[in-house]
C-alpha positions as CSV (number, residue, x, y, z in Angstrom):
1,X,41.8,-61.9,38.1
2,X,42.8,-64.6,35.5
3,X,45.9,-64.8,33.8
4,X,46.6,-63.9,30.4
5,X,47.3,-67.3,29.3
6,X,44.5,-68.8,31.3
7,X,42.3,-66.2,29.4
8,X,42.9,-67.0,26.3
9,X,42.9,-70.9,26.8
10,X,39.1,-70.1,28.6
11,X,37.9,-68.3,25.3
12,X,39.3,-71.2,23.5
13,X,37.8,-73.5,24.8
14,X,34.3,-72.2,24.9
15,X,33.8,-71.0,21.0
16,X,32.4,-73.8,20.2
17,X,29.9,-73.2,22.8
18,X,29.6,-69.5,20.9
19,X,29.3,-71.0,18.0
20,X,26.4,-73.7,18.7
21,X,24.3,-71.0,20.4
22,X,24.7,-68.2,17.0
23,X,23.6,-71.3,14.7
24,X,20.8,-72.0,16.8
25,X,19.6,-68.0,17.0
26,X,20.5,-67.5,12.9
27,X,17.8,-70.5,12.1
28,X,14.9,-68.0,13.0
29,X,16.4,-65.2,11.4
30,X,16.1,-63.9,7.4
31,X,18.8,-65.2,5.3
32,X,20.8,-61.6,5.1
33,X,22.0,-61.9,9.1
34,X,24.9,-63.7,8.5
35,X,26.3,-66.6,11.3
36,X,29.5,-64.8,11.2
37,X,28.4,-61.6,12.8
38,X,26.6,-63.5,15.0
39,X,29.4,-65.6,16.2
40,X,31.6,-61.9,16.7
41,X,29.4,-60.7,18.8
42,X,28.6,-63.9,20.5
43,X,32.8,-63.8,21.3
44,X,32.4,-60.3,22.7
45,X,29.7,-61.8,25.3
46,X,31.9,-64.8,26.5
47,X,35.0,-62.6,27.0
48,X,33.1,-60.7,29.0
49,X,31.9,-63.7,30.6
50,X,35.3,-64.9,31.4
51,X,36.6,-61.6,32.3
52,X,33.3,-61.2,34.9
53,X,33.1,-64.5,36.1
54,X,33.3,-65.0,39.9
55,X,32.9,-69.0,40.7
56,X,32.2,-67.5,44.3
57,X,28.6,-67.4,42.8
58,X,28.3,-71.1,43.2
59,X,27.6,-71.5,39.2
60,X,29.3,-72.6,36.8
61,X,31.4,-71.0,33.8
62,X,29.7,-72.5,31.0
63,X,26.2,-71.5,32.6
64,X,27.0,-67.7,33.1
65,X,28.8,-67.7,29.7
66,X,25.9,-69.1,27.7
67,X,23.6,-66.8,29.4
68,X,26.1,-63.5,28.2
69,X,26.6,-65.0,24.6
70,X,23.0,-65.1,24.6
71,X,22.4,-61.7,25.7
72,X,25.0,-60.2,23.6
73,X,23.9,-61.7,20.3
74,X,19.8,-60.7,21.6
75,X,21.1,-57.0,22.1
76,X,22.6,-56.9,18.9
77,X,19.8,-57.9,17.2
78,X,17.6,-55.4,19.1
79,X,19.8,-52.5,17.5
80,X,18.5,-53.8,14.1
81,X,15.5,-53.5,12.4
82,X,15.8,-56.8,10.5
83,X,12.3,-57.6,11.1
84,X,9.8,-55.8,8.6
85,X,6.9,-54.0,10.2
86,X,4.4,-56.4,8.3
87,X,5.5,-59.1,10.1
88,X,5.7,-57.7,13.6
89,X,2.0,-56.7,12.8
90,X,1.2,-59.9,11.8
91,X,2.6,-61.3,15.0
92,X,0.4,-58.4,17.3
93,X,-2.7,-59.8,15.2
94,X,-2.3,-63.5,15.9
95,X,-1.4,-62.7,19.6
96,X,-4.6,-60.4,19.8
97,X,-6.2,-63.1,17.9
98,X,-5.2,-66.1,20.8
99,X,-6.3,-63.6,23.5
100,X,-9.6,-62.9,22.1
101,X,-10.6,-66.4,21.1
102,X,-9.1,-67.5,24.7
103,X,-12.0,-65.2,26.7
104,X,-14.8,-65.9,24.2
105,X,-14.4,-69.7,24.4
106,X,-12.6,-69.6,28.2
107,X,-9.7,-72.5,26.8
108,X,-7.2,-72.7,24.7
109,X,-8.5,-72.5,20.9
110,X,-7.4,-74.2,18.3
111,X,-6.0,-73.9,15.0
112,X,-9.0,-73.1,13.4
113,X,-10.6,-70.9,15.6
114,X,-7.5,-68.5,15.6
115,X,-8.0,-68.7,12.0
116,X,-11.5,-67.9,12.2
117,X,-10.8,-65.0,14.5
118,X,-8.5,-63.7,12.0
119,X,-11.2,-63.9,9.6
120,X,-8.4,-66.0,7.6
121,X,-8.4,-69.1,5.8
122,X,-6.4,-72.1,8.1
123,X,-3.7,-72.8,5.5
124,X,-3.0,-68.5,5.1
125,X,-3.0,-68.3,8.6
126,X,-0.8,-71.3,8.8
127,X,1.7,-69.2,6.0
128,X,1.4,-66.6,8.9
129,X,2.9,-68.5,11.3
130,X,5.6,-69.5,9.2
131,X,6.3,-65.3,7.9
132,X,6.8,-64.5,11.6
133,X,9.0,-67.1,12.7
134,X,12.3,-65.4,14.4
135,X,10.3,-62.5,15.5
136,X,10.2,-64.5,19.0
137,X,13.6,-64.7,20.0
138,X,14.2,-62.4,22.4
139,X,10.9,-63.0,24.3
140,X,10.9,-66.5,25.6
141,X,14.4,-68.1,24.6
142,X,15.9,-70.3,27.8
143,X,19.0,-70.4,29.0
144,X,20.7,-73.6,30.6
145,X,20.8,-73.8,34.2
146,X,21.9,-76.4,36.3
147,X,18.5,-77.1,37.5
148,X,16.9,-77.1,33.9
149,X,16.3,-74.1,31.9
150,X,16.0,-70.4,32.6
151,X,12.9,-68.5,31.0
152,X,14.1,-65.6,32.5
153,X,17.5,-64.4,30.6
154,X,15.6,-60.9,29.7
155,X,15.4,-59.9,32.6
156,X,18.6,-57.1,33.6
157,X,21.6,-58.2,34.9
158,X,22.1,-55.7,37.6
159,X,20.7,-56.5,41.0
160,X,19.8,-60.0,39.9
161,X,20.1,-61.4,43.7
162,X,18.0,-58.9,45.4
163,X,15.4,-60.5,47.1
164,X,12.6,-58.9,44.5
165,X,14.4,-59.6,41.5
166,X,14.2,-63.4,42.9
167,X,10.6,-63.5,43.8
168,X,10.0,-62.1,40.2
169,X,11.5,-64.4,38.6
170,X,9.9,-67.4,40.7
171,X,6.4,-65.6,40.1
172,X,7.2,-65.4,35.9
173,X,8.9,-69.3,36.1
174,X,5.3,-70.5,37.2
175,X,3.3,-68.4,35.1
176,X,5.3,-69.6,31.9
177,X,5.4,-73.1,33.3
178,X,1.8,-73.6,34.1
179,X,0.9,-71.9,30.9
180,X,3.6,-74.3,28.7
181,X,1.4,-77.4,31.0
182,X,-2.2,-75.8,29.6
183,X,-1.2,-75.5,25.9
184,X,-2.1,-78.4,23.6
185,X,0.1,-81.3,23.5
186,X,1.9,-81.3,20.0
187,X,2.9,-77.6,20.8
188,X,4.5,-78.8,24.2
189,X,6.2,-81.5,22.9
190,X,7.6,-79.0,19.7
191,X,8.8,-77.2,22.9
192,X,10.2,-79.3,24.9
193,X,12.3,-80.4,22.4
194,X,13.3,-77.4,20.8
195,X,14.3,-75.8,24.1
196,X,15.1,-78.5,26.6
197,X,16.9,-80.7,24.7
198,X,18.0,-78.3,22.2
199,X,17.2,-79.9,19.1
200,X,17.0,-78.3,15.2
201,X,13.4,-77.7,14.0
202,X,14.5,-80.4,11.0
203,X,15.4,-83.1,13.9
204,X,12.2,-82.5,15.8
205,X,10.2,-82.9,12.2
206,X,12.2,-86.2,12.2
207,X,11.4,-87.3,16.0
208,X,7.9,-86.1,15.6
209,X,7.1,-87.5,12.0
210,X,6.2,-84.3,10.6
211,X,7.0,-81.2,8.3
212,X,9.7,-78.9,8.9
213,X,7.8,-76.2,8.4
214,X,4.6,-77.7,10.5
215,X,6.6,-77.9,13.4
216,X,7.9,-74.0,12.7
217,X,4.1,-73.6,12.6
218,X,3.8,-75.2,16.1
219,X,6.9,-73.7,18.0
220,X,5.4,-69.9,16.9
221,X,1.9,-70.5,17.8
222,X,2.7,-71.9,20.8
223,X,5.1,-68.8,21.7
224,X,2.2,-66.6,20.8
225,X,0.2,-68.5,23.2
226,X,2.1,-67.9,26.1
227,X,2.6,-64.6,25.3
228,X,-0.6,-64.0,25.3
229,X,-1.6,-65.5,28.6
230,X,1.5,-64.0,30.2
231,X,0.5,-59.9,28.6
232,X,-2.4,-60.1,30.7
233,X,-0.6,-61.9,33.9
234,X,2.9,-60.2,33.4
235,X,2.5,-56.6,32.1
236,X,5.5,-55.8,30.2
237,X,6.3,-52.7,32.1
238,X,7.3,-55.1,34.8
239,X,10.2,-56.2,32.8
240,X,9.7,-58.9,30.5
241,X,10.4,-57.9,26.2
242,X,7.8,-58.8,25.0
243,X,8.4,-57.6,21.1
């Protein structure tokens, strides 16, 4: 066990860390959750990184403390109902909506036909996308991992090395990753960058040459699209949250 001293220069040094990864969950949140309480609870997660940490696990402290800053910010948020039901319904229609389009035209649709299954003009179902953004958060969020990103932070901590828990998450890594491969390639790239290299949706609208709020369009319709696939491939009941 770590020193005092040692403890508190470890905490220290990894708030900015904290920090980064609350501004980067309070962008797809309504304006009343405030950074603040999500920095709090974001401390609360990397003390108990620090205080848990055993570098006999062959990873490193910044790795396991993102992934409990993460999770302790995502649980908090869980105990709230900040999300109005309108929206969640919203979000179940345009999912239902991807699925349905998806077996009736055996491909991915597009823009369009989502909005044609929705019986919905594009540009309101376009102001849909942008009324549900946040709603994702806890579904599909990656973690950093020495070997890239981890799609897999929702799934429980306990028992994470059993041999099942690993061939789980090797099974859901492929389905997400051949599903990301299959989805048009605007949405991929919105993705990529959002997730892999961790840029802002305004600096993506800069790379990419488009609206902020097209490319918050793009990031939640392509969630929606792999959560789609992955209901019918992944039930939930094995694990995954899928609100």
């Amino acid at each position: 066990m770590i020193g005092q001293e040692e403890r508190e220069r470890l905490i220290l040094e990894h708030l900015p860390q904290v920090r980064l990864i609350a501004r980067r969950i309070q962008e797809r949140l309504p304006d009343n959750i405030a950074l603040d309480d999500l920095v709090s609870t974001g401390v609360l997660g990397l003390i108990s990184a620090i205080d848990n940490f055993d570098p006999g696990h062959n990873v490193k402290l910044k790795t396991y403390a993102e992934y409990k800053i993460r999770g302790a910010i995502l649980d908090s948020l869980r105990g709230l109902d900040w999300a109005p039901r309108q929206k969640r319904r919203m979000a179940k229609q345009i999912e239902a909506a991807i699925a349905a389009a998806e077996q009736r035209l055996q491909r991915w649709p597009r823009e369009e036909e989502i909005a044609a299954q929705l019986e919905l003009p594009l540009e309101e179902y376009h102001e849909w996308l942008v009324e549900i953004r946040g709603l994702n958060i806890a579904s599909l969020d990656f973690v950093t991992s020495e070997q890239g990103k981890d799609l897999l932070h929702y799934l429980p901590d306990d028992g994470e090395s059993l041999p099942s828990t690993l061939l789980e998450r090797s099974e859901l890594e492929r389905l997400v990753a051949e599903g990301i491969d299959q989805i048009p390639a605007m949405e991929r790239t919105v993705l990529g960058l959002y997730y892999h290299e961790e840029l802002t949706l305004r600096e993506i609208a800069q790379v990419v040459h488009l609206h902020e709020s097209r490319i918050s369009q793009l990031k939640s319709q392509a969630v929606l699209r792999l959560r789609s696939r992955l209901a019918g491939q992944w039930p939930a009941s094995r694990g995954v949250a899928m609100a």
